[in-house]
DOLO-193614 format. One record per residue (C-alpha): x, y, z; residue in one letter; residue number from 1. Coordinates in Angstrom, 3 decimals, always signed. Each point is the difference from the previous one (the first is absolute). Last residue first. Layout:
{{X; Y; Z}; "A"; NUM};
...
This chain:
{{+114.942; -24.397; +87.817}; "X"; 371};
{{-2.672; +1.850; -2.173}; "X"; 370};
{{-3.531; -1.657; +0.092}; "X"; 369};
{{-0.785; +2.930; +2.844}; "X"; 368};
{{+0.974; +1.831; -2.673}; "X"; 367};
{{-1.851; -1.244; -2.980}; "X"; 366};
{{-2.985; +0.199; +2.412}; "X"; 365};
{{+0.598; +3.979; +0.318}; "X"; 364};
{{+0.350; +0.918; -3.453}; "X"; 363};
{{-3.163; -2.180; -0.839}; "X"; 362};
{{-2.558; +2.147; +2.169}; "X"; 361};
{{-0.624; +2.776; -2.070}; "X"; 360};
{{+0.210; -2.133; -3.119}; "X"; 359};
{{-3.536; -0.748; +0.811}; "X"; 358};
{{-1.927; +3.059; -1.055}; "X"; 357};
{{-3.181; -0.430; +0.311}; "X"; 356};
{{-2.462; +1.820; -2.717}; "X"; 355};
{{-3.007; +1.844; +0.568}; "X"; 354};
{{-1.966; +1.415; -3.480}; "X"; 353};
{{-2.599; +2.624; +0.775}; "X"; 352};
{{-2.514; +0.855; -3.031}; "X"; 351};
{{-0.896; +3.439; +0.019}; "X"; 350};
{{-3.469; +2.828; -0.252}; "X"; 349};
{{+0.895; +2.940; -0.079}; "X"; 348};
{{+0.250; +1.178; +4.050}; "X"; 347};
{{+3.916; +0.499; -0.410}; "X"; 346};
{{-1.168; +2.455; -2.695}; "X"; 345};
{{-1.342; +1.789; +2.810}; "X"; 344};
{{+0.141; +4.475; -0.328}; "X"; 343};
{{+0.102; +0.078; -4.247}; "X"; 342};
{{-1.344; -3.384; -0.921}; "X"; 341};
{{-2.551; -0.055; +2.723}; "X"; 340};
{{-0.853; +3.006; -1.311}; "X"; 339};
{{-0.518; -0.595; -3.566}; "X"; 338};
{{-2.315; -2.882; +0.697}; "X"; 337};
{{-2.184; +2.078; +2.598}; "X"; 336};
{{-0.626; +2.465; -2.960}; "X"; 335};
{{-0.616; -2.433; -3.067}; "X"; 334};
{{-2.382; -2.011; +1.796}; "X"; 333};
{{-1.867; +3.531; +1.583}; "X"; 332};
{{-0.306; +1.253; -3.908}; "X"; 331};
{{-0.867; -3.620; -1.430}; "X"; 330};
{{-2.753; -0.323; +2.628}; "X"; 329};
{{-1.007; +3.763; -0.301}; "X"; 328};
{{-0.641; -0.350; -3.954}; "X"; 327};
{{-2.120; -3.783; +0.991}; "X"; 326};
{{-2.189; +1.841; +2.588}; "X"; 325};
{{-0.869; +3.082; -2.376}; "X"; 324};
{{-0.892; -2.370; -2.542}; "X"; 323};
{{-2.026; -2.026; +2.897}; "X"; 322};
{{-1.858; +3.405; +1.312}; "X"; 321};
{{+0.225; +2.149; +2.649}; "X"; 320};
{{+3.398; -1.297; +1.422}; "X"; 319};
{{+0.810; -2.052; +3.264}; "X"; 318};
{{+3.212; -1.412; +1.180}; "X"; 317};
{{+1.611; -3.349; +1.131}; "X"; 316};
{{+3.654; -0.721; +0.134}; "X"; 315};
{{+1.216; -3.648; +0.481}; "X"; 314};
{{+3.172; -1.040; +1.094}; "X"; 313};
{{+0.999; -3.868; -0.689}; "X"; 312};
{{+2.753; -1.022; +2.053}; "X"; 311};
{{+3.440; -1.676; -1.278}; "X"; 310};
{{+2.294; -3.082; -0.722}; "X"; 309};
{{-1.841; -2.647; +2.286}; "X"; 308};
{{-3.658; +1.715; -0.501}; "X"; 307};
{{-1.825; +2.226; +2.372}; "X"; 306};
{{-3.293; +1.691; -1.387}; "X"; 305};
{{-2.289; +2.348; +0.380}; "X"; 304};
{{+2.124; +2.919; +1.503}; "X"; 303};
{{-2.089; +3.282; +0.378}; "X"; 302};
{{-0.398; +3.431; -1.548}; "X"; 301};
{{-2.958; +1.970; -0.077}; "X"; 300};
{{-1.561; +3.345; -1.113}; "X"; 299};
{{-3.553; -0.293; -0.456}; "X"; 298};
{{-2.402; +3.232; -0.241}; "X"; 297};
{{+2.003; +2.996; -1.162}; "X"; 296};
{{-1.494; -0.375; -3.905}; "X"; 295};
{{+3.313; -0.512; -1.479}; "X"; 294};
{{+0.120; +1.270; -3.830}; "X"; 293};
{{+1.677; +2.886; +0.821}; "X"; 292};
{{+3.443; -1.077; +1.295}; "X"; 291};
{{+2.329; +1.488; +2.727}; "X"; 290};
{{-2.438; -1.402; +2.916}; "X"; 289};
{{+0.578; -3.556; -1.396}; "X"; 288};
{{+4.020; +0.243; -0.532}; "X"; 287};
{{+0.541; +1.451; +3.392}; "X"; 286};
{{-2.287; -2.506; +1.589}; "X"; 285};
{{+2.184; -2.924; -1.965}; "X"; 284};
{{+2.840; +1.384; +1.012}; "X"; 283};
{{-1.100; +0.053; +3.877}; "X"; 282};
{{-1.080; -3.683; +0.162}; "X"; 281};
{{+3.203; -0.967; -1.722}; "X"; 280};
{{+2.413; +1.498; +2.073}; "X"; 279};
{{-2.443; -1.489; +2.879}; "X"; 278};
{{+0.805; -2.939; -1.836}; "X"; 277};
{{+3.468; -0.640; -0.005}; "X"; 276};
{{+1.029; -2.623; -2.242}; "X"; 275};
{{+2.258; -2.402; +1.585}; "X"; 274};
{{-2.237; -3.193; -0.812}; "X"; 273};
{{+1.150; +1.081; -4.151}; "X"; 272};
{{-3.144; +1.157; -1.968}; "X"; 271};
{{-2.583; -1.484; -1.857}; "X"; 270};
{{-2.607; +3.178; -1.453}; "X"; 269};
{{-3.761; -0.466; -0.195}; "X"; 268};
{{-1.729; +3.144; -1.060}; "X"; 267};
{{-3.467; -0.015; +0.938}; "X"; 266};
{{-3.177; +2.401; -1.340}; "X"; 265};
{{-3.443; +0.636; +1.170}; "X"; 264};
{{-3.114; +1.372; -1.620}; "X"; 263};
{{-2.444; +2.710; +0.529}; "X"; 262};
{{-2.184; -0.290; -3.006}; "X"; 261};
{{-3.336; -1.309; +2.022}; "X"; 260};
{{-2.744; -2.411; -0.116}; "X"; 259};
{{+0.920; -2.310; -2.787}; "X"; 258};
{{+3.206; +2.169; -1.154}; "X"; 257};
{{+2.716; -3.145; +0.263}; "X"; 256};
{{-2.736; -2.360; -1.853}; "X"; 255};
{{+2.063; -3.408; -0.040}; "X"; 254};
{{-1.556; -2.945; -1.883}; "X"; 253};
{{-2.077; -3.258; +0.553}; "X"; 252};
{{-1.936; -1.791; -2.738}; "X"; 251};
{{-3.760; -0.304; -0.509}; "X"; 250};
{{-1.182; +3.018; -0.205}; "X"; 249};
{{+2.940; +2.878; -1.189}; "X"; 248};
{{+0.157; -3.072; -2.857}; "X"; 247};
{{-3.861; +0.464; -0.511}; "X"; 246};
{{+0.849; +3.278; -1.888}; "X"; 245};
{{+2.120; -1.623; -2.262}; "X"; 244};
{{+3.509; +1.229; -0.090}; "X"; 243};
{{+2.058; +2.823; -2.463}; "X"; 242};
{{+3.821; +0.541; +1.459}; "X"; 241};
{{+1.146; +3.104; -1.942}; "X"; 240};
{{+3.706; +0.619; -0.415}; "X"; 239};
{{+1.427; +3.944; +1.609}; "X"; 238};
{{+2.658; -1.395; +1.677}; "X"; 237};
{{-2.072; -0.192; +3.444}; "X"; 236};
{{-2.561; -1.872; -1.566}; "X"; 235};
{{-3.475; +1.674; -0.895}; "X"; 234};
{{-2.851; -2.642; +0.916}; "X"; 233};
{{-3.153; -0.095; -2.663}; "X"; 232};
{{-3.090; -1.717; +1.153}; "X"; 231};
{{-2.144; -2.461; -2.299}; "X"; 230};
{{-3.276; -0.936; -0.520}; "X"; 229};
{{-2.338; +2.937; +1.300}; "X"; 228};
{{+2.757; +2.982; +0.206}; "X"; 227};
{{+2.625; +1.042; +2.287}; "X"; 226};
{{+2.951; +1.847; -0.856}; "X"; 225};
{{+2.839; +1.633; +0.881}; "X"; 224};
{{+0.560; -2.652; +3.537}; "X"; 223};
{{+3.354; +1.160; +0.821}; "X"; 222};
{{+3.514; -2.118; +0.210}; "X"; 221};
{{+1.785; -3.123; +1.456}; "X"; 220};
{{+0.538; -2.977; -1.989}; "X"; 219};
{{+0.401; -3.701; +1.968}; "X"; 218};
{{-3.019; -1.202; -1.964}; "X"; 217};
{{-2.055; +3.202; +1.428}; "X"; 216};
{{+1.265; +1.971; +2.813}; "X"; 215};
{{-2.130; +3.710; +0.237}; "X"; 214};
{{+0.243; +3.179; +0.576}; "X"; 213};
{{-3.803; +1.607; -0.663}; "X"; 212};
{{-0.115; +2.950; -2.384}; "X"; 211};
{{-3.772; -1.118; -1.209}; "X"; 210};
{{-1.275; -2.304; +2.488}; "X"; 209};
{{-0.154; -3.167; +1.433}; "X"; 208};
{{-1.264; -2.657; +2.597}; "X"; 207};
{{-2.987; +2.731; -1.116}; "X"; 206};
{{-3.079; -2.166; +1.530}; "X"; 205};
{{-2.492; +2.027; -2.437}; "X"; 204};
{{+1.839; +0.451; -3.744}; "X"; 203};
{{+2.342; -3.102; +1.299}; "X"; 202};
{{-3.171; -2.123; -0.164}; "X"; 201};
{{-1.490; +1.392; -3.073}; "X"; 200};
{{+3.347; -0.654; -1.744}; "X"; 199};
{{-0.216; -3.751; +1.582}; "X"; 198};
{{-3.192; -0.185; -1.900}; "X"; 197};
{{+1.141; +0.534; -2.817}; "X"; 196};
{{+2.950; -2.088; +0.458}; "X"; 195};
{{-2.596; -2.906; +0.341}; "X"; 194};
{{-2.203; +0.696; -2.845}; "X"; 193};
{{+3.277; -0.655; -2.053}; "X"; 192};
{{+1.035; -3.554; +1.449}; "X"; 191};
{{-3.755; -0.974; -0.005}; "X"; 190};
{{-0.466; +0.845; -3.437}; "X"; 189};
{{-0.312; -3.161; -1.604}; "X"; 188};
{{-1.531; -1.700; +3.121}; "X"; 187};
{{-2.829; +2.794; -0.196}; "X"; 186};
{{-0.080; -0.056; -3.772}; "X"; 185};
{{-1.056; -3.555; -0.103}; "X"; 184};
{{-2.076; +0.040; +2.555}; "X"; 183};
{{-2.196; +3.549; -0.905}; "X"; 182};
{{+0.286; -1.876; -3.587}; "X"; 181};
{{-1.844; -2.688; +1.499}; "X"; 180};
{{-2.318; +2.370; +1.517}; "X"; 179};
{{-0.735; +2.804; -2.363}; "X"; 178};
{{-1.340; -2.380; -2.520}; "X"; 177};
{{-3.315; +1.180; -0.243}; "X"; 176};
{{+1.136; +3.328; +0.792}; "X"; 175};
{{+1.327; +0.301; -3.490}; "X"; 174};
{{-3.365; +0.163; -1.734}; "X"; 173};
{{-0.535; +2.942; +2.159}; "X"; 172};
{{+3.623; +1.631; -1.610}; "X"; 171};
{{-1.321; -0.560; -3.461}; "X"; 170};
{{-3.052; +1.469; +0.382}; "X"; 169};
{{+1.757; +2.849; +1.282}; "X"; 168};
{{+2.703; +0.554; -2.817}; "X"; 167};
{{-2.899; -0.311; -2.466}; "X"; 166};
{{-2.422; +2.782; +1.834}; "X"; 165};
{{+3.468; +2.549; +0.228}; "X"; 164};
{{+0.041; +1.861; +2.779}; "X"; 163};
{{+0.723; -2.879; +2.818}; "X"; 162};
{{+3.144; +0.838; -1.846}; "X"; 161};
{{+0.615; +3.220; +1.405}; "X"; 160};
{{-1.253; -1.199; +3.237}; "X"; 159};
{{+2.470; -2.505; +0.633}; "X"; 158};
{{+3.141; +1.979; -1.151}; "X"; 157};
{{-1.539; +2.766; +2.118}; "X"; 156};
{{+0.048; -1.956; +2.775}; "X"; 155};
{{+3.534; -2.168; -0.716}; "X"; 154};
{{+1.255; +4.217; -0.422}; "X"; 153};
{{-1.329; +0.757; +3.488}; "X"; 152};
{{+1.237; -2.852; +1.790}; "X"; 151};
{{+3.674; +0.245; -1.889}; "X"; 150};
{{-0.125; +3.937; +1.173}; "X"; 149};
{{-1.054; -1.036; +3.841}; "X"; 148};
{{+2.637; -2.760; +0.190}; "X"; 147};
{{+2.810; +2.129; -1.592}; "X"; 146};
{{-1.394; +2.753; +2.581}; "X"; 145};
{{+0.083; -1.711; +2.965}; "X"; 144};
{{+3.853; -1.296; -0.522}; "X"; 143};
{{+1.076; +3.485; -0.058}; "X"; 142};
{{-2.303; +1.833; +2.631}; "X"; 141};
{{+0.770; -3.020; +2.518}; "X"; 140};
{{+3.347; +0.290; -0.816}; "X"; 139};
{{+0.725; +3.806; -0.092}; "X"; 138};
{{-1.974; +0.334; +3.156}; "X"; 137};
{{+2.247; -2.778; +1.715}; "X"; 136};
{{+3.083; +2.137; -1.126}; "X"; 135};
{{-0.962; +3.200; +0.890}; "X"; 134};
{{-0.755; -1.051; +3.859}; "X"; 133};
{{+3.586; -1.469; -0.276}; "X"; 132};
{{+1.503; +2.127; -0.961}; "X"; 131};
{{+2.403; +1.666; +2.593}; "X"; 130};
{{+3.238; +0.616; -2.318}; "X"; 129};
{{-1.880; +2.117; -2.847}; "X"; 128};
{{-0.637; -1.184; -3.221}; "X"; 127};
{{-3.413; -1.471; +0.582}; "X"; 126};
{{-1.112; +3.712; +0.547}; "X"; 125};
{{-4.088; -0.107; +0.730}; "X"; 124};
{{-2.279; +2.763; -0.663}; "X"; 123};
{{+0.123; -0.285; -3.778}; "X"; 122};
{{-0.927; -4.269; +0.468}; "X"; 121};
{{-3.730; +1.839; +1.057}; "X"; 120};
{{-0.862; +2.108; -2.979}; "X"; 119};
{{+1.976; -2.329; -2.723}; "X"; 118};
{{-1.406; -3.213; +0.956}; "X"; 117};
{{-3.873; +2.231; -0.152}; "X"; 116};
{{+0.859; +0.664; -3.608}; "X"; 115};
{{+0.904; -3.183; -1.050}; "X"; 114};
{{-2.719; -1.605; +1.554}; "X"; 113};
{{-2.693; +2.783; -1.655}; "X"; 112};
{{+2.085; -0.406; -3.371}; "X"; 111};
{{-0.293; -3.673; -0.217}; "X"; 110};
{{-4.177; +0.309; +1.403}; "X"; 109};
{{-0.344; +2.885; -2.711}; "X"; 108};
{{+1.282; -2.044; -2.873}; "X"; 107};
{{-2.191; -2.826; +1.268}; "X"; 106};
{{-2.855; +1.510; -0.169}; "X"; 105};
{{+0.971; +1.653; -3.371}; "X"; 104};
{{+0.383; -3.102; -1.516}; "X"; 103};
{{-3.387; -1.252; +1.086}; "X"; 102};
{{-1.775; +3.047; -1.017}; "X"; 101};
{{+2.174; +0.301; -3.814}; "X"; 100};
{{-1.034; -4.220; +0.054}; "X"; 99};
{{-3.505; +1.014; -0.093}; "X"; 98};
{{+0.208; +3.086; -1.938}; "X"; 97};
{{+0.852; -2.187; -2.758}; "X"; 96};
{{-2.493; -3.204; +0.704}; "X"; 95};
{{-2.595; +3.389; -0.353}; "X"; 94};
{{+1.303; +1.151; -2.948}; "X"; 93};
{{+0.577; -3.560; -1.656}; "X"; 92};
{{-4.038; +0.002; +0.857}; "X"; 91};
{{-0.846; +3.173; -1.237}; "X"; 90};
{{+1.721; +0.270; -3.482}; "X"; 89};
{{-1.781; -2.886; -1.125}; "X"; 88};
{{-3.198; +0.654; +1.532}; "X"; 87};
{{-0.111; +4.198; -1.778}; "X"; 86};
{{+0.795; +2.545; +2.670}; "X"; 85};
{{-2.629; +2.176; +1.533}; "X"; 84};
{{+1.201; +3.080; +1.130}; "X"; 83};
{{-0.920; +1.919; +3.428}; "X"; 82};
{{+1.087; -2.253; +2.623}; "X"; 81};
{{+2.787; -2.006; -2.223}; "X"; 80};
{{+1.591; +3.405; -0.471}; "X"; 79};
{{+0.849; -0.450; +4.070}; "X"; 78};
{{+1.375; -3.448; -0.094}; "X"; 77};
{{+3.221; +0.619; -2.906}; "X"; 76};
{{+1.332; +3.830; +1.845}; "X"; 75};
{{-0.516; -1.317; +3.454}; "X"; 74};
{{+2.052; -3.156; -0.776}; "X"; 73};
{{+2.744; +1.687; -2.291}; "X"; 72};
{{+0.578; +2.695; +2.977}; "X"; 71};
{{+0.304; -2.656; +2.606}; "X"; 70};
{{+2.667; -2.001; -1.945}; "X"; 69};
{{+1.858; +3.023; -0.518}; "X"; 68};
{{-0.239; +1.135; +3.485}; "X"; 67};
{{+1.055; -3.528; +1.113}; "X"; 66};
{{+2.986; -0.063; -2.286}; "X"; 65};
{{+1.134; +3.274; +0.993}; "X"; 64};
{{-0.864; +0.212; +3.565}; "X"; 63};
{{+2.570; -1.438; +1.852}; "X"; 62};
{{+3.209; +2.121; -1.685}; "X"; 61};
{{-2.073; +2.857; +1.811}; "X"; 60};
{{-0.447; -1.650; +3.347}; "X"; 59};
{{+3.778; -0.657; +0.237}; "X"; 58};
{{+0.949; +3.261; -0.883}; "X"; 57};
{{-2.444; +1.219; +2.423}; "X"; 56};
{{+1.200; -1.604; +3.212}; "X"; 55};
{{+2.775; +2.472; +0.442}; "X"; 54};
{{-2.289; +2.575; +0.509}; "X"; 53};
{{+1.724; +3.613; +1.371}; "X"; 52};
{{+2.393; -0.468; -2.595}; "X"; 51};
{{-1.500; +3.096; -1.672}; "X"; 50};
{{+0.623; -1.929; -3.599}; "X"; 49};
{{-2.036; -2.972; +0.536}; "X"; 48};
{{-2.968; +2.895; +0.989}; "X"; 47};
{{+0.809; +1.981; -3.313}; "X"; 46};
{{-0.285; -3.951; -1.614}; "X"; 45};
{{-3.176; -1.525; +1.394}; "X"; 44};
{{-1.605; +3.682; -1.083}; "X"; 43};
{{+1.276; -0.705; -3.879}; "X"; 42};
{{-1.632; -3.714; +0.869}; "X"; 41};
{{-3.175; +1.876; +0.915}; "X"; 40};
{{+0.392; +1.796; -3.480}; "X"; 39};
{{+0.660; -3.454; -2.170}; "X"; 38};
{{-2.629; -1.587; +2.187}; "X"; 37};
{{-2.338; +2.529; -0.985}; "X"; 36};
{{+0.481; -0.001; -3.391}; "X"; 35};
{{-0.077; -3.805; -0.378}; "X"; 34};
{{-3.244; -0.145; +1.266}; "X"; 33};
{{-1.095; +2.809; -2.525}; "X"; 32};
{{+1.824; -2.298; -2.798}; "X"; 31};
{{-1.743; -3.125; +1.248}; "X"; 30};
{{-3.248; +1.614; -0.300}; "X"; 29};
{{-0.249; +1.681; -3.184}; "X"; 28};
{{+1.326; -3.094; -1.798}; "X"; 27};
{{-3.138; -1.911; +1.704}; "X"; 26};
{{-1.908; +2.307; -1.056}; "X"; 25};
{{+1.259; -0.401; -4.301}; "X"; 24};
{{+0.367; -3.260; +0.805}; "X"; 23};
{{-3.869; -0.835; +0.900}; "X"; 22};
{{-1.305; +2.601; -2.383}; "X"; 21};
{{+2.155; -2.106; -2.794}; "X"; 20};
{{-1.812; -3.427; +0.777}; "X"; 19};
{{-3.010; +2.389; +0.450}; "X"; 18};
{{+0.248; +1.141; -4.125}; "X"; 17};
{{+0.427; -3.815; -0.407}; "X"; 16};
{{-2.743; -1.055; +1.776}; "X"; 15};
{{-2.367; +2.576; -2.095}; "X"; 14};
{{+1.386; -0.923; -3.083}; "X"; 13};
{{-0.458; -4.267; +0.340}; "X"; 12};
{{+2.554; -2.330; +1.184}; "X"; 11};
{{+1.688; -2.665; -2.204}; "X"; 10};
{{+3.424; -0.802; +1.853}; "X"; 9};
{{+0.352; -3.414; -0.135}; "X"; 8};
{{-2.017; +0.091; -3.777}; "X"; 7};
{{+2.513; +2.567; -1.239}; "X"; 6};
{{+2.594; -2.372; +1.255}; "X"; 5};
{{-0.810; -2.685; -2.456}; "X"; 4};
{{+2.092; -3.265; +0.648}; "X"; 3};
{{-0.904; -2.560; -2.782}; "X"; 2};
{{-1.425; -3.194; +0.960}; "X"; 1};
């Protein structure tokens, strides 16, 4: 059968003379809607540029796409209350505005989340040394909104093909066999469904957060990123450790910045058993007091350890934070090493070597031999 396009759009004078009414308003309105958001977005910018709103950047880079998709709803539904549209202009028109509704819902939702992250993480400094209150908001706002913006976007997925009378029929014909594939899916999955869940889990218990020192597979660095499936550790050398979510779950590891930053350092240093250690006590004061990155809390120095060649000394301090910890550890190492080599070298440590000496005695039996 031969395709005749004159007969797929055969519509009579007076529809087609409303067919053109219904463009020519709805032209109208999208370009006055656009005219005032083009001049409230000039009034967006003088108020950027006072400084005195640093929240309306963000706000303005928000609503573009939802303005836009707002503007092309009003201006395509509001014709349709004065002008009557032929049926085969109608009904794509209305499975049109349809999906413009459902995609601007969610638009708005993204933005709204978005937004409101950006008006309450602005209060909070995660750079700073005490962070901790930052950090867990960071999370919790981080990890909620991936789950929030993949919730909204399955939902508007879902209703945007719920749209289409095919696409539905064939989606209740499905839910015949929902169950067995339910099964199926559900033991196929079950590895995947359960790191998703484990992200939920860390978005509410928080065994971690964003910034966090941590010990993972003998590696030691900061939690940079934590998602649904997968978390992202930053190594000390700059690599990038990436771990399921359900591995912070089910397997142990250290978090040194679980409740607080404060951390504390040793130095362990094997001296001679002739070491003085008042000496010692008193350097290593002198070296902690003449350094910034001691927080004046814990200053001590005691002997751990006796061993046959020499003692164990070890030298505990306190820093804000675990870098700060490991800089002071090699500055304080460094310092009580150089003076023991300077004032004690005798108290390095040594290996003592006792030998008899028994020619001594053999002068004085080879004379008594001696007639």
């Amino acid at each position: 059968m031969k395709f005749n396009i004159d007969q797929l759009f055969q519509i009579d004078e007076v529809k087609a003379k409303n067919a053109l009414e219904y463009l020519l308003y709805a032209a109208i309105i999208f370009g006055v809607l656009m005219l005032f958001y083009f001049l409230f977005n000039i009034y967006l910018k003088k108020l950027e540029g006072k400084g005195k709103y640093p929240y309306v950047s963000k706000l303005r880079k928000s609503l573009r796409a939802p303005v836009f998709l707002l503007a092309l709803f009003i201006s395509l539904i509001v014709p349709l209350q004065v002008v009557e549209l032929p049926d085969k202009i109608n009904s794509p028109l209305q499975i049109i505005l349809k999906l413009i509704l459902i995609g601007l819902s969610a638009w708005t939702a993204i933005r709204a989340i978005s937004l409101t992250k950006h008006l309450v993480l602005r209060k909070y400094d995660i750079t700073g040394k005490d962070n901790l209150k930052a950090r867990k908001v960071y999370t919790q706002f981080r990890v909620m909104e991936r789950i929030l913006i993949f919730i909204i976007v399955i939902v508007a997925l879902s209703l945007g093909l719920m749209t289409f009378e095919s696409i539905r029929k064939f989606g209740v014909s499905l839910i015949a066999s929902a169950g067995i594939a339910g099964i199926i899916l559900g033991f196929a999955a079950q590895k995947a469904l359960g790191t998703v869940l484990a992200g939920f889990q860390i978005a509410i218990t928080q065994p971690i957060r964003l910034e966090d020192v941590v010990i993972v597979e003998n590696e030691w660095g900061w939690i940079e990123e934590i998602n649904l499936t997968y978390v992202v550790v930053r190594i000390w050398d700059q690599r990038r450790l990436v771990l399921p979510t359900n591995y912070f779950i089910e397997k142990p590891f250290q978090n040194w910045t679980r409740t607080s930053a404060e951390i504390l350092g040793t130095v362990f240093i094997h001296t001679d058993y002739n070491v003085p250690f008042d000496a010692l006590r008193e350097e290593l004061t002198r070296l902690l007091e003449a350094s910034e990155l001691w927080d004046r809390r814990v200053n001590v120095l005691q002997v751990t350890d006796a061993k046959e060649r020499t003692v164990e000394i070890r030298a505990l301090m306190s820093a804000v934070d675990s870098p700060t910890a490991w800089d002071l550890r090699v500055y304080v190492r460094e310092g009580l090493i150089s003076f023991l080599q300077k004032n004690y070298p005798e108290s390095l440590p040594r290996t003592r070597v006792v030998m008899e000496d028994n020619l001594a005695s053999k002068p004085d039996r080879m004379l008594e031999n001696n007639p």
